[in-house]
Structure formats: structure tokens, C-alpha cells
C-alpha positions in Angstrom: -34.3 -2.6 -6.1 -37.0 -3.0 -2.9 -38.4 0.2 -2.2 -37.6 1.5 1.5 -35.5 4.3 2.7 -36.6 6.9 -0.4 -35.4 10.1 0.1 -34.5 13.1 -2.3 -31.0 12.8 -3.1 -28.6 15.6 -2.8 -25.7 13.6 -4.3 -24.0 10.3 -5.1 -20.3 8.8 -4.6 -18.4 8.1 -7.7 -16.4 4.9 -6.6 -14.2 5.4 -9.6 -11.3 3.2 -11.1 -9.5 2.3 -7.8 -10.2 3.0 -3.8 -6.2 2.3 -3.7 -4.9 6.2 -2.2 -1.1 4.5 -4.0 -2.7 4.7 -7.2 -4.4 8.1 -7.7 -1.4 9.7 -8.6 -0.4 7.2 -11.3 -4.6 7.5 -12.6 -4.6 11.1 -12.1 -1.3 11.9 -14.5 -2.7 8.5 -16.9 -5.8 9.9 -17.4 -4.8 14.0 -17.8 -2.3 13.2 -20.2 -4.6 11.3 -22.4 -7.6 14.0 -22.5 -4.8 16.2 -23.1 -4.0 14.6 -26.1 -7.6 14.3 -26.9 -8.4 18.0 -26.3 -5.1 19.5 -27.8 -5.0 16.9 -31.2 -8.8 17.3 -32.0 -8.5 20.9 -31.6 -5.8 20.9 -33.7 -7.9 19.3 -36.8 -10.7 21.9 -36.3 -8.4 24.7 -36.6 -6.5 23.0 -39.6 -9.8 22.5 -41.3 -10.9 25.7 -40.8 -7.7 27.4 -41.5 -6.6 25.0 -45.0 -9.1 26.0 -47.8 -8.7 23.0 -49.5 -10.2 21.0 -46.7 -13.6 22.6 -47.1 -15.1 19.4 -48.4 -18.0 17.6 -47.0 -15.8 14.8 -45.5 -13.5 17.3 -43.8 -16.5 19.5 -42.7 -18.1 16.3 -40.9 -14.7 15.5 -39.4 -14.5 18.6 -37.8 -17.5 18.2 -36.2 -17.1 14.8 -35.4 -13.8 16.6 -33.3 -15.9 18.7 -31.8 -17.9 15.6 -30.5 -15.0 14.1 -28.9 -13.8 16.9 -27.0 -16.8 17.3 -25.4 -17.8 13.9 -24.9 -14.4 13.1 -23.2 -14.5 16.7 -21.4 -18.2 14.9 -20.1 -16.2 12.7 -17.3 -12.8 13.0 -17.4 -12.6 16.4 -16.2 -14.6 15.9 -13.3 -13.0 12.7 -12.3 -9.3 14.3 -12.5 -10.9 17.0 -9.7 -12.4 14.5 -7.6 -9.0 12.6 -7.5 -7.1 15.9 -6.8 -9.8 16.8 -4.1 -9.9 13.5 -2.7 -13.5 13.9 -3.3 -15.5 11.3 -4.8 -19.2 13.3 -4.2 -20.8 14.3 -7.6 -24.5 16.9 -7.3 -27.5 14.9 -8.1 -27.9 18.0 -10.5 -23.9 17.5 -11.7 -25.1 13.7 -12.2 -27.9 14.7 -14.4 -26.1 16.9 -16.3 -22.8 14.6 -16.7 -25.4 11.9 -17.6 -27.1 14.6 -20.7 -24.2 15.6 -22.3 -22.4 12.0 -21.9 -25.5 10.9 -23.6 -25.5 13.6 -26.8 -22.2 13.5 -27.8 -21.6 9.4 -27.5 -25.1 9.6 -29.7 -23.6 12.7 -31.5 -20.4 10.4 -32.8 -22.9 7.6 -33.6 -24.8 9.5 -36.5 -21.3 11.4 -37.6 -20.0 8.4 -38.0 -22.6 7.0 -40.3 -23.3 10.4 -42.2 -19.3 10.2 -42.7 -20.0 6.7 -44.1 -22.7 7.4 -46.3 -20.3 10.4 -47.6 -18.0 7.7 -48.6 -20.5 5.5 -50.2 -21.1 8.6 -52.4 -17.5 8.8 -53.3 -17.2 5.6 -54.1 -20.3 4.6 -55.6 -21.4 7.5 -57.2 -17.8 9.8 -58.1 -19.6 11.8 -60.7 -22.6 13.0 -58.7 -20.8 13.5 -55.4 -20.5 17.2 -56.0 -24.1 17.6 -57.0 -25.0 14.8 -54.0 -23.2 15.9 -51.1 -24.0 19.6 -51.8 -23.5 22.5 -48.9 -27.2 22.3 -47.9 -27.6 18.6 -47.7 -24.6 18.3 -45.4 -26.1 20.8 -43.2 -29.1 19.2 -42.8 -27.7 15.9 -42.2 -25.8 17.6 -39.4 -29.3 19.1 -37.9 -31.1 16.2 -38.1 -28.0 14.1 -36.2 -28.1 16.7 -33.5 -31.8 16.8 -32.9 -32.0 13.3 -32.7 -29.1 13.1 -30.0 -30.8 16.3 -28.2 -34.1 14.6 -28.3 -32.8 11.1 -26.9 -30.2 12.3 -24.4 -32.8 14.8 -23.0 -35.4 11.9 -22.7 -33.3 9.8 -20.5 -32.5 12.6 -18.3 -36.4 13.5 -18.0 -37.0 9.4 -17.1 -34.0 9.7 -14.5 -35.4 12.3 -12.9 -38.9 10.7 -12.0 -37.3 8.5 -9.8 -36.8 8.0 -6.1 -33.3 6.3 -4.8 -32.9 5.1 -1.8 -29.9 5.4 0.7 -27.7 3.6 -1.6 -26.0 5.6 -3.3 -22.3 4.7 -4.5 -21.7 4.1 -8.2 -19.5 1.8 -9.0 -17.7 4.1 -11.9 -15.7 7.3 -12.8 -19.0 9.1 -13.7 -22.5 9.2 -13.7 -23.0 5.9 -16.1 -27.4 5.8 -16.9 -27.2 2.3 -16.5 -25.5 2.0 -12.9 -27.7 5.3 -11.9 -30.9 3.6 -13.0 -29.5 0.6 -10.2 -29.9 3.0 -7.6 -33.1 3.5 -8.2 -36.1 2.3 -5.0 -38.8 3.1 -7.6 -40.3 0.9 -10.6 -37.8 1.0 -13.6 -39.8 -0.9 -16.0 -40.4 2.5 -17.9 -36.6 3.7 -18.2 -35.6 0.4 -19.4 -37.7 0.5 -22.2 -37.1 4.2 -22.7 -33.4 3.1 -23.0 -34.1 0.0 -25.2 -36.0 2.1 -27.8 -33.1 4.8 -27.6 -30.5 1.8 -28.4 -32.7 1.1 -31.2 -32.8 5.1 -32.4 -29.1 6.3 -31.8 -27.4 3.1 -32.1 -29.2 0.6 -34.0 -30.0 3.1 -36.7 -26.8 4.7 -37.7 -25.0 1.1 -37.5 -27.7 0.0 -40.0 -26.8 2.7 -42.0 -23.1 2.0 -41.6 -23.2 -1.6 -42.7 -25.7 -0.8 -45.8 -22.7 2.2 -46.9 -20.1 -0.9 -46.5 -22.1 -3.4 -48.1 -22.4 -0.9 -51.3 -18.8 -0.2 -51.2 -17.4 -3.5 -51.1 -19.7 -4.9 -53.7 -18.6 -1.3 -55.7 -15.3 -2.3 -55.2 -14.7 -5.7 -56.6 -16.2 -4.7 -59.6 -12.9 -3.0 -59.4 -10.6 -4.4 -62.3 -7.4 -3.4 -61.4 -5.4 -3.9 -58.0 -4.1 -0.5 -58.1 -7.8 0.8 -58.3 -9.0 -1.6 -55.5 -6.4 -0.6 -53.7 -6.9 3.1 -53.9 -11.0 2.9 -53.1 -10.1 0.8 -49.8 -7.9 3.3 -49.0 -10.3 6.3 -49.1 -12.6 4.7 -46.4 -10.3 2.3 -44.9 -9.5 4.9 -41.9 -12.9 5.5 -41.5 -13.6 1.8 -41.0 -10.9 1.7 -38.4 -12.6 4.7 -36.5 -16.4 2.7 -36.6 -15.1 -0.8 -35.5 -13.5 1.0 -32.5 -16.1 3.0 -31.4 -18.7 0.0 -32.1 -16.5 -2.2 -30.5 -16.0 -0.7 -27.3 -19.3 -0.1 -27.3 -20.5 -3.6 -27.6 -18.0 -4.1 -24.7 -19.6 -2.3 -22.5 -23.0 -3.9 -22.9 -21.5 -7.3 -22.9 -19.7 -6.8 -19.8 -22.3 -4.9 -18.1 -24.8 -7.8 -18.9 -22.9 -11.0 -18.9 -21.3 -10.3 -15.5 -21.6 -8.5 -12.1 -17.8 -7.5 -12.0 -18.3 -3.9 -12.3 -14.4 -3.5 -12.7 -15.0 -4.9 -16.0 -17.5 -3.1 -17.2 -15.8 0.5 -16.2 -12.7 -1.0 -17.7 -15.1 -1.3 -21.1 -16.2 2.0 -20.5 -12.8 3.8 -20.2 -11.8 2.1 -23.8 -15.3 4.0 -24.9 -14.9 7.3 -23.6 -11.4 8.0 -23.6 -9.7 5.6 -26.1 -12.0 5.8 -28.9 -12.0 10.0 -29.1 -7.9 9.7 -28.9 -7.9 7.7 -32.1 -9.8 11.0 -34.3 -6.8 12.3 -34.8 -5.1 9.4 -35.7 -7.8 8.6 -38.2 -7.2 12.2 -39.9 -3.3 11.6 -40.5 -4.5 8.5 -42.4 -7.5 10.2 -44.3 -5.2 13.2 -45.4 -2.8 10.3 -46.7 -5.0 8.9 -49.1 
């Protein structure tokens, strides 16, 4: 963006999903009754793991924290978009922005590495029954966990850091139901060369990284698998990560739509559309995926 018009901004306007006043209502009971859902049914998991001895195993333990992750990543946007629409307030603090922009950030990142760790747990399972115990031990799941929240913590705090050394102009409407970093950055009067390659590198740390590590677990577990004999046995190791697959292609999925949408085309519609599948879809479906695990 040219540079004129800097001033120090107090706050932005979140357009949100529709500048319709007929359709609030229908968005405002749409959207509460699905981070309801999302809230209540991974709550439900962590107490059930917590509560159910026999589902303190490493897979279970990770789950519940992958939960964890979705509550607060959906409770990230959706809470304060349902208060704007009951307001009939669309303003959002510059410091609110920031700090809807942080923790969006660490838990999206957060469920990126959970969801590999939880695939390299079922590599283990697969690939290497015997040792799993010995592998997957107390100690080395709690230090995957550390090092998967560090990470996050480091990267979502560096964005924030880069947002802040910028200067916006009098601009200042995003196009979106919270404080996206991509449509903030767009704002911007000052050079962004920086942040962009801030946020490249951070793609290539909390995203490119744990997919890597997600297709390498897959690769080994297919390969373990048709060395499989039997059908019944086949059938019984696709099972045991099956759900988890469904889980990653979502959340990697959606994902991907955003960044298509957001950089094949100017229709912001459809990249807040992509975006609403990511943060609000994708944590509704943990649940879902811990009826099927428990099945298997």
C-alpha cells in the first residue's frame, strides 16, 4: 500500500460474513450453535480421558490436548464475532486485533504439530508394536508436547512482534470475521517486505514441517501395511489410523483453501468462506474423529 495518511491506530472494522442486517440473526444462531458443539463435545473428550483410566495412553493423552487446541483456537474468533453481531458492532482494539491475531496463530500452529506427533504415534503402533511401550514412553510424550508448544509460542509471538512495527493508514476495514494476519498486513502504509518473509519462513516451520512429518509417518505405514498378509490384518492396521487421516486431510485441506483462495483471487468472500471451513469446521470434526478412534 502507498504510504500517506499514517496514523496510530486505535482500532479496525471487522466487515465480517455479511453487511445484510436480515441475515445476522440466521449467522448469529449458525455460528453459536456450532462453537457450542465444539466447546461442549471437546470438553467432553477431555473429561472422559481424564476421568477413564484406560485412556491414559499416549494417543489419548495427545488427543486431549489436541481438544484443548480446538477450544481455544475456535474460542479465538468466534466468540468475539457472535458479540459484535449482538452489539451491532463491528469495531475490534488494535490491542484486541493483536491478541486475536497471537492466539489464532498458536493454536492453528498448536493443532499442526499435534497432529503430526499423533501421527508419528501411530507410525509407532504400527511399525514398531513391540517397542511402542518402551518408545512412546511418559517422558518422551511430554517432551514432544513442550517442544510443539514452544515452537507455536515462538512463531505466533514473532508475527505479532512484526505486526506491530507497522504504520496503517486510514484504511482500515477487514474484509473478515476476525483479525486474519494476512488481510491485517494489507492494511499496512509501511514496507511489508519483512513480514512477508517472516510469514513465509513461519509456513515453512509450523506447516511445512509437521506435514513433512505427516506424509513420512504415512509413507511408513502404508508400505508397513501391505506387507500385511491377510485382509483381516490390513484391515484392522488401516483402521487404527484411518480416523486420524480423516482429521489431517481436513485440517490440511482447508488450510490449502485458504491460501489458494487468498492468492488465486481478489474475492475476499471466498477466502473468508475458506477460512470459516478452517476455524470452525475442522475443530467440530475432533470429536467425531474420537467416536471412530475408540471404535477401532
Amino acid at each position: 500500500m502507498e504510504p500517506g495518511n499514517q496514523t496510530r491506530v486505535s482500532e479496525f472494522i471487522l466487515l465480517g460474513l455479511s453487511e445484510e442486517t436480515e441475515m445476522q440473526p440466521l449467522l448469529f444462531g449458525l455460528f453459536l450453535s456450532m462453537y457450542l458443539v465444539t466447546f461442549i463435545g471437546n470438553l467432553l473428550i477431555i473429561l472422559a480421558i481424564i476421568i477413564d483410566s484406560h485412556l491414559h495412553t499416549p494417543m489419548y493423552f495427545f488427543l486431549s490436548n489436541l481438544s484443548f487446541a480446538d477450544i481455544c483456537f475456535i474460542s479465538s474468533t468466534v466468540p468475539k464475532m457472535l458479540l459484535n453481531i449482538q452489539m451491532q458492532n463491528k469495531v475490534i482494539t488494535y490491542e484486541g486485533c493483536i491478541t486475536q491475531m497471537y492466539f489464532f496463530m498458536l493454536f492453528g500452529g498448536l493443532d499442526n504439530f499435534l497432529l503430526a506427533v499423533m501421527a508419528y504415534d501411530r507410525f509407532v503402533v504400527i511399525c514398531h508394536p513391540l517397542h511402542y511401550t518402551v518408545i512412546m514412553n511418559p517422558k518422551f510424550c511430554g517432551l514432544l508436547l513442550l517442544i510443539s508448544w514452544l515452537l507455536t509460542l515462538l512463531d505466533s509471538l514473532l508475527h505479532s512482534l512484526m505486526v506491530l512495527r507497522l504504520s496503517f493508514c486510514t484504511e482500515l476495514e477487514i474484509p473478515h470475521f476476525f483479525c486474519e494476519f494476512n488481510q491485517v498486513v494489507q492494511l499496512a502504509c509501511s514496507d511489508t517486505f519483512l513480514n512477508d518473509l517472516v510469514m513465509y519462513f513461519a509456513a515453512g516451520l509450523v506447516g511445512v514441517i509437521p506435514l513433512t512429518g505427516i506424509l513420512f509417518s504415512y509413507t511408513k505405514i502404508v508400505s508397513s501395511i501391505l506387507r500385511i498378509s491377510s485382509a483381516k490384518g490390513k484391515y484392522k492396521a488401516f483402521t487404527t489410523c484411518g480416523s486420524h487421516l480423516s482429521v489431517v486431510s481436513l485440517f490440511y485441506g482447508t488450510g490449502l483453501g485458504v491460501y489458494l483462495s487468498s492468492a488465486a483471487t481478489q474475492n475476499s468472500m471466498a477466502s473468508t468462506m475458506a477460512s470459516v471451513m478452517c476455524t470452525v469446521a475442522t475443530p467440530m470434526l475432533n470429536p467425531l474423529y474420537t467416536v471412530l478412534e475408540t471404535k477401532t
